[in-house]
C-alpha positions as CSV (number, residue, x, y, z in Angstrom):
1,X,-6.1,21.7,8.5
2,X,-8.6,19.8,11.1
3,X,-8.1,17.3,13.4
4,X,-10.5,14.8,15.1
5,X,-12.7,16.8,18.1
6,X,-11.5,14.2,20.8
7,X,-8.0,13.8,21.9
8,X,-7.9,10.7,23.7
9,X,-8.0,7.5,21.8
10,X,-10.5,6.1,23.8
11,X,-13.0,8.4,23.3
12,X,-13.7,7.5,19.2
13,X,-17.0,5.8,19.3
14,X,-17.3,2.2,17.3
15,X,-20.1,4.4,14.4
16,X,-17.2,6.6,13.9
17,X,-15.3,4.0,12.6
18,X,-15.7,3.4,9.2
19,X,-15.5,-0.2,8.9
20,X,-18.5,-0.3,11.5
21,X,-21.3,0.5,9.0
22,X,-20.6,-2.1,6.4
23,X,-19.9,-4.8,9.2
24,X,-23.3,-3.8,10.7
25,X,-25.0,-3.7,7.1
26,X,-23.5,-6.7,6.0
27,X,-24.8,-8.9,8.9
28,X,-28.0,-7.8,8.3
29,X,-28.3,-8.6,4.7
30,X,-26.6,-11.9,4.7
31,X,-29.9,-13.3,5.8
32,X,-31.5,-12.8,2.8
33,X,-31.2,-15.1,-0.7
34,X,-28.3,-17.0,-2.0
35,X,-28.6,-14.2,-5.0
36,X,-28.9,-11.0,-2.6
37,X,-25.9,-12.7,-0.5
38,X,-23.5,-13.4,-3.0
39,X,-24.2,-9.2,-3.9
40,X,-23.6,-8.5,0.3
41,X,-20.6,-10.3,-0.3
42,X,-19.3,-8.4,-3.1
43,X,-20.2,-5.3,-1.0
44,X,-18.1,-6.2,2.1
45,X,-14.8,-6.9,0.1
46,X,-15.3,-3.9,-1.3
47,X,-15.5,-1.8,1.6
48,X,-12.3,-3.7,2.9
49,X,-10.8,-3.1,-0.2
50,X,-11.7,0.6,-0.3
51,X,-10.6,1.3,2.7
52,X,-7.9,-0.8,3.5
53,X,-6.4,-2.5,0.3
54,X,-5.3,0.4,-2.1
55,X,-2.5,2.4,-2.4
56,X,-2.2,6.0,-3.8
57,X,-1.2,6.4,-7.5
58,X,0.4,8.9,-9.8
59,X,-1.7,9.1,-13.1
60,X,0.5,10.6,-15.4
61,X,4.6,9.0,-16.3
62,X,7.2,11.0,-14.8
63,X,10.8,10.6,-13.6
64,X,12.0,11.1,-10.3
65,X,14.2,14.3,-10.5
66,X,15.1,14.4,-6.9
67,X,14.6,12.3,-3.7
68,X,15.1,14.8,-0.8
69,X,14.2,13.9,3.2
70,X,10.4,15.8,2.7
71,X,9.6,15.2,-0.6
72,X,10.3,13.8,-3.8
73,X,10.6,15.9,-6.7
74,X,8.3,14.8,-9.9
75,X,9.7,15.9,-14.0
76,X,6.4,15.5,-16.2
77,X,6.9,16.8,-19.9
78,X,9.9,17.6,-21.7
79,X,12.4,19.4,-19.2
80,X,14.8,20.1,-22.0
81,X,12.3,23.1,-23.5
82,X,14.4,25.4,-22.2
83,X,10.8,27.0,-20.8
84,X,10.5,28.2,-17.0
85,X,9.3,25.2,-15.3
86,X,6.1,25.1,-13.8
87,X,6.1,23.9,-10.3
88,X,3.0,22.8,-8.6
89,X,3.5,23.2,-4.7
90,X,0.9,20.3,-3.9
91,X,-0.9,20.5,-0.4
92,X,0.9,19.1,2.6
93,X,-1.8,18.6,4.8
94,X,-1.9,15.1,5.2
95,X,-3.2,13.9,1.7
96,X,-0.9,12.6,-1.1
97,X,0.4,14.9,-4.1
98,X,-1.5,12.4,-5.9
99,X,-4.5,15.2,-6.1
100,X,-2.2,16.7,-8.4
101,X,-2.1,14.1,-11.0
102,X,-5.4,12.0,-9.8
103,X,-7.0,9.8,-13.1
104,X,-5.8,10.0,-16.8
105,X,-8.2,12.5,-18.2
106,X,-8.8,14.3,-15.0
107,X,-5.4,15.3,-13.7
108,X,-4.2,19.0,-13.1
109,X,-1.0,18.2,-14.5
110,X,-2.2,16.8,-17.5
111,X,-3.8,19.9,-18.0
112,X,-1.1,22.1,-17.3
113,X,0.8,20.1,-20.1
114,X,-1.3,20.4,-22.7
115,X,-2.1,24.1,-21.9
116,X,1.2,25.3,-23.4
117,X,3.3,24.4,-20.4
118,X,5.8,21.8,-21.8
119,X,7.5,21.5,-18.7
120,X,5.5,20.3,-15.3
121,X,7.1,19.5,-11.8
122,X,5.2,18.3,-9.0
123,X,6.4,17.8,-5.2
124,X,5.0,14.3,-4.1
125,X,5.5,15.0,-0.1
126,X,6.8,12.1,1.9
127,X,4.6,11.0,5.0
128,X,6.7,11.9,7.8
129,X,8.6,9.4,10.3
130,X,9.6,9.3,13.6
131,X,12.7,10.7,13.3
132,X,10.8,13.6,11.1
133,X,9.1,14.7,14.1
134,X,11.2,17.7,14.6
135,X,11.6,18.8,11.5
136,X,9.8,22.8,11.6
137,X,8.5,25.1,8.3
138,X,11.6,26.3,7.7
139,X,13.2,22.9,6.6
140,X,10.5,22.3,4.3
141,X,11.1,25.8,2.4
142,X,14.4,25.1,2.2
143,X,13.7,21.8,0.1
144,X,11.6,23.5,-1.3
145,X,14.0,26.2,-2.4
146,X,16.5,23.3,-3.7
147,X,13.9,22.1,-6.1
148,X,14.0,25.3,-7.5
149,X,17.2,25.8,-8.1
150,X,17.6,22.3,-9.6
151,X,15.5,24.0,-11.5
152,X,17.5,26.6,-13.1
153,X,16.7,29.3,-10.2
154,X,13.5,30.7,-11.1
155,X,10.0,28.9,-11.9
156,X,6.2,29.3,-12.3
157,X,4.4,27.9,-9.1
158,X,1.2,26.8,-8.5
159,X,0.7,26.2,-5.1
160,X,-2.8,24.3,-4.2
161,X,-4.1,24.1,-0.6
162,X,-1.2,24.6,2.4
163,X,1.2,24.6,-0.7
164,X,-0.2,27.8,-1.4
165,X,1.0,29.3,1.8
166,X,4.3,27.9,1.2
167,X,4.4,29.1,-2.9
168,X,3.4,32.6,-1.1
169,X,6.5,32.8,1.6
170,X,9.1,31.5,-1.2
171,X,7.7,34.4,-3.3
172,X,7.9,36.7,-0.8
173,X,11.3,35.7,0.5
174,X,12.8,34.9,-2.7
175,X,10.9,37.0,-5.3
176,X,13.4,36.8,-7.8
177,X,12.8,33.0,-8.0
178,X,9.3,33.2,-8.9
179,X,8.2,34.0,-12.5
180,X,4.6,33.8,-11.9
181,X,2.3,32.4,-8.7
182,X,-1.0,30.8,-8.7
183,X,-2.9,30.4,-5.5
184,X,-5.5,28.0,-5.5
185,X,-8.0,27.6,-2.2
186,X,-4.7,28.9,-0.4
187,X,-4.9,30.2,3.0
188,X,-3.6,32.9,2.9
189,X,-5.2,35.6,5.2
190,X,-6.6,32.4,7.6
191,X,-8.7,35.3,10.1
192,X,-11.1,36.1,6.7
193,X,-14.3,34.5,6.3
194,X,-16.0,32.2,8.7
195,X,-15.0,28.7,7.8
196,X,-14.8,26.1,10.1
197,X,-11.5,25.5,10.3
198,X,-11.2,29.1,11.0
199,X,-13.8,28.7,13.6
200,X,-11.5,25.1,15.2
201,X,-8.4,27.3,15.3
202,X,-9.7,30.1,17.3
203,X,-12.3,28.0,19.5
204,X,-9.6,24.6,20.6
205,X,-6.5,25.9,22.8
206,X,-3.1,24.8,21.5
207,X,-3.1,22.1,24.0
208,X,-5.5,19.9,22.4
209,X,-3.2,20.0,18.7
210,X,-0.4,19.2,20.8
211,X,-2.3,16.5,23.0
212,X,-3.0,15.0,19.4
213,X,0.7,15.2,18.8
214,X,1.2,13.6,21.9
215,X,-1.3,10.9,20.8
216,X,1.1,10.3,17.7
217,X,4.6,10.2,19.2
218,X,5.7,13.1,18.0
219,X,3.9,13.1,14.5
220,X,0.2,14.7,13.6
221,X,-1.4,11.4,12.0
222,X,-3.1,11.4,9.2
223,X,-5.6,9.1,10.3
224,X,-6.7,11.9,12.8
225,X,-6.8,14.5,10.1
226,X,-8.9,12.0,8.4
227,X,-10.9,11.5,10.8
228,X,-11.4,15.5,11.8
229,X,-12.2,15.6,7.8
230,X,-14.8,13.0,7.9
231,X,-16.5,14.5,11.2
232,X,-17.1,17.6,9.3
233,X,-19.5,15.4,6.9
234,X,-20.4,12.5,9.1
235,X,-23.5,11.5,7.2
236,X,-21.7,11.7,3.8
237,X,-18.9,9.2,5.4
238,X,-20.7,7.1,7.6
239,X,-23.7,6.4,5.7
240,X,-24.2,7.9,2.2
241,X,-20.8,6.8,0.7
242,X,-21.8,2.9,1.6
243,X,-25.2,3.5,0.8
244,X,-24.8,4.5,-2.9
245,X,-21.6,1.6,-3.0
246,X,-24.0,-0.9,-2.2
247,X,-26.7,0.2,-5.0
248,X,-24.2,0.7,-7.4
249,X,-21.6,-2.5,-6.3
250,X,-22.7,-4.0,-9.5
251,X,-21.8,-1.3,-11.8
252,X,-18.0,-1.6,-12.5
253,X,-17.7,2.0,-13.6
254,X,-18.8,3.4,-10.3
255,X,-16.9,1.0,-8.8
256,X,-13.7,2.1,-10.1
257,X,-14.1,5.5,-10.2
258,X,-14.2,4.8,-5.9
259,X,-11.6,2.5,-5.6
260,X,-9.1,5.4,-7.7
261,X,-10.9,8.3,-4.8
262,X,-10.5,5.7,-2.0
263,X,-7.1,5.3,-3.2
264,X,-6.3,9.0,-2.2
265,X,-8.4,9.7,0.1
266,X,-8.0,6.7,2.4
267,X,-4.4,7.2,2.6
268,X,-3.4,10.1,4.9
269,X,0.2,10.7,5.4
270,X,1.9,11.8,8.4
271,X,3.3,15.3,9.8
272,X,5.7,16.2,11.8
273,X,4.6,17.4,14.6
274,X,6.6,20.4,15.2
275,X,6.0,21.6,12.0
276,X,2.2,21.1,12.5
277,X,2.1,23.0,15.7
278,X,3.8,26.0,13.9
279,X,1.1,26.0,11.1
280,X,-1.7,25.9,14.2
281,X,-0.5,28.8,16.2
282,X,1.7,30.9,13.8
283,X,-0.7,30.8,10.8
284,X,-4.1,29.8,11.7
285,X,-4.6,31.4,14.9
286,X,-1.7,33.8,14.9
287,X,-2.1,34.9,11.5
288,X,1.4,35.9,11.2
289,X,1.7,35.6,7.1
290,X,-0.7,38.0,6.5
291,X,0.3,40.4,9.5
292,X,4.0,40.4,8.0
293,X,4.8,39.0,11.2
294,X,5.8,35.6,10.0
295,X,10.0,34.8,10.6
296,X,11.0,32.1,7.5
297,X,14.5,31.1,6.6
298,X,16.2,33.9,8.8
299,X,13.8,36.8,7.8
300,X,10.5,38.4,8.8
301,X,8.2,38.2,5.5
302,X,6.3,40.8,3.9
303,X,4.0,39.7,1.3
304,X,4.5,43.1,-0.4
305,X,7.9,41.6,-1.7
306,X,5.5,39.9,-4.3
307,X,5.7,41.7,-7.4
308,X,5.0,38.9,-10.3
309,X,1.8,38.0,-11.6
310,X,-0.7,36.4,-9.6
311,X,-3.6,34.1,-10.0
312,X,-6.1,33.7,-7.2
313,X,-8.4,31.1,-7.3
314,X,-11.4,30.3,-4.9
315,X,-14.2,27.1,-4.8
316,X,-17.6,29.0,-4.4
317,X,-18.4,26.2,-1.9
318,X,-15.0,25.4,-0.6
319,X,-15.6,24.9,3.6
320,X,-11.6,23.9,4.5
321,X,-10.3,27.5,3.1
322,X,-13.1,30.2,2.1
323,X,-12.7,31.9,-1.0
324,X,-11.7,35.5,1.2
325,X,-9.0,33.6,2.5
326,X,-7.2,33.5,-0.5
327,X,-8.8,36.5,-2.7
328,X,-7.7,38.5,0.2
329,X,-4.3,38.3,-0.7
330,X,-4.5,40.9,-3.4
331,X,-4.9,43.4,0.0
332,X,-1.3,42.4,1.0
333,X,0.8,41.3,-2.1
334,X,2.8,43.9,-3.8
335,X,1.5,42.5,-7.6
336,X,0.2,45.6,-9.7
337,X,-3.7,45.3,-9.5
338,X,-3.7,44.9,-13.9
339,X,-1.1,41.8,-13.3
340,X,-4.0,40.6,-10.6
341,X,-6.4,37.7,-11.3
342,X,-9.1,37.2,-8.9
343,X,-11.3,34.0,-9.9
344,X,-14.5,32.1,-7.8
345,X,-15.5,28.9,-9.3
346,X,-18.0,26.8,-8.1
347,X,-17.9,23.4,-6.3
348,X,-15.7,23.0,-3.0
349,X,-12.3,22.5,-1.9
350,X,-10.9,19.2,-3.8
351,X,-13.1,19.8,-6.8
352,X,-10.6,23.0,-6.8
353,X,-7.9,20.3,-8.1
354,X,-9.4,17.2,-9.4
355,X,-12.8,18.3,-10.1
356,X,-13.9,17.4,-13.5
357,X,-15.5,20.3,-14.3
358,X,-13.2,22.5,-13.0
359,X,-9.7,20.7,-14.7
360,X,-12.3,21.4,-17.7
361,X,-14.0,24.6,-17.8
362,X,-11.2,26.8,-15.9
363,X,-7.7,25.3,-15.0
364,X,-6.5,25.0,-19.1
365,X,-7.6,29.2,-18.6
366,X,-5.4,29.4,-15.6
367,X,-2.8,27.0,-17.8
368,X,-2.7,29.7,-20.9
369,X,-2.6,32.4,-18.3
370,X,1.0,30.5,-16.6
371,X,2.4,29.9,-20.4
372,X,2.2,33.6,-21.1
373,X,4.0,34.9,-18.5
């Protein structure tokens, strides 16, 4: 979780807005030829429509199993099996579930499916409202809890990103519901490593994430999360990404492989704010989930409740949560070390879910691995 590094409005400089580099590079260009300016032009309503004209998509057909106040509650695949249902926890950290199930052919719940899970659920988190802004941890576990026992009361889960911290304290405080866990780039034990978002939580006081809540009326924006996420790359946002559009703006594959990105990525949803605070202070700089310190749904959590197989998987590269924050886990859970999987791959933190490569080489692996539970 990150958050933009100033926390008054006023202080965002015009470079760090997006739209400020094609603006700047299209008035530039436009004085060049009728042939040159026609390609500018193609450019700039691009970049418009990248960032401000598309929506996030599911890639996969589904049906709506539930519609709950947080979420809403995705059936992929054939729920009459009769197999435990495979429930991917998707990350609510102010991107859509959409990461889940990005691009036909490059979609983690495709790949569950066709890995011998017949039977996929997915929780596409609502952006939160005004009259969200209250809502804490707790209600979100509890929704959380009714999708699985909509669900017959016991599932696989696969919990990817801040999803993974919440697929951790259902197992913990509900073991009996969960078959088998997967933990992928999970944060887990938040003080290991020496990421930077380790580094934000310790180094910021409180009072500039609740200044930023402030800021929001209530909520934590996604815009601002985008923006913190951008800052931590500024020359691959500001400049590269509009760089290589513009040399490649003639190319319609390149083209639409951006607009289905910019699709996610430009989208941030909205948290409530209380609930964000408590993720700050209570699991990034308090630590309490590993500690066993951490209160959820009436009880104090110990992650040595965790007794079904687990699957821990870390991006080589990944700079939002370091592999040793979610390896680590095996020092806490209560899993025999045989019924253990500890795995690194490479590339960073989305590649972890939508990479290519990775929904190639290793999640059908990880997909086997859930099926033979």
């Amino acid at each position: 979780m990150s958050s933009h590094p100033a926390a008054k409005a006023g202080e965002f400089s015009l470079t760090s807005v997006p739209a400020f580099w094609p603006m700047a590079m299209g008035a530039a260009l436009v004085k060049t030829g009728a042939e040159l300016y026609a390609r500018n032009l193609r450019f700039v309503d691009e970049e418009i429509k990248l960032h401000d004209g598309l929506k996030p998509k599911l890639a996969t057909p589904n049906k709506l199993r539930l519609d709950l106040r947080t979420m809403a509650l995705r059936d992929y695949g054939d729920p009459g099996t009769g197999a435990i249902p495979t429930l991917v926890d998707a990350p609510h950290a102010g991107h859509t579930a959409m990461i889940a199930d990005y691009h036909k052919g490059q979609s983690l719940v495709e790949t569950l499916l066709e890995s011998g899970n017949p039977h996929v659920v997915l929780t596409d988190w609502k952006s939160a409202t005004p009259d969200m802004k209250d809502l804490e941890i707790d209600n979100y576990l509890a929704d959380v809890v009714v999708a699985i026992d909509d669900l017959g009361g016991r599932v696989n889960m696969v919990g990817l990103c801040q999803g993974g911290w919440v697929s951790a304290m259902i197992a913990a405080r509900f073991p009996e519901k969960i078959n088998s866990l997967v933990l992928a780039g999970s944060p887990i034990d938040t003080d290991a490593g020496n990421g930077p978002i380790k580094r934000m939580a310790h180094t910021l006081p409180t009072s500039f994430y609740e200044e930023l809540v402030e800021m929001g009326g209530g909520l934590m924006l996604g815009k601002y999360m985008l923006q913190g996420w951008k800052d931590m790359h500024p020359e691959a946002h500001y400049f590269k990404e509009h760089v290589d559009l513009f040399e490649h703006i003639d190319d319609p594959v390149y083209v639409a492989k951006e607009e289905v990105f910019e699709s996610w990525y430009e989208n941030p949803i909205d948290l409530p704010g209380r609930w964000y605070l408590q993720a700050i202070t209570r699991l990034f700089k308090e630590n309490r989930l590993a500690k066993g310190e951490f209160v959820a749904l009436g009880r104090k959590l110990d992650l040595g409740d965790i007794k079904c197989p687990t699957y821990l998987l870390g991006g080589e590269a990944d700079d939002i949560t370091t592999p040793e924050q979610v390896l680590d886990a095996e020092k806490y859970i209560g899993t025999p070390k045989d019924q253990i999987v500890k795995k690194v791959v490479p590339g960073g933190h989305i590649g972890l879910f939508m990479g290519a490569r990775t929904l190639k080489d290793h999640w059908p692996e990880i997909g086997r691995w859930i099926a033979t539970r």
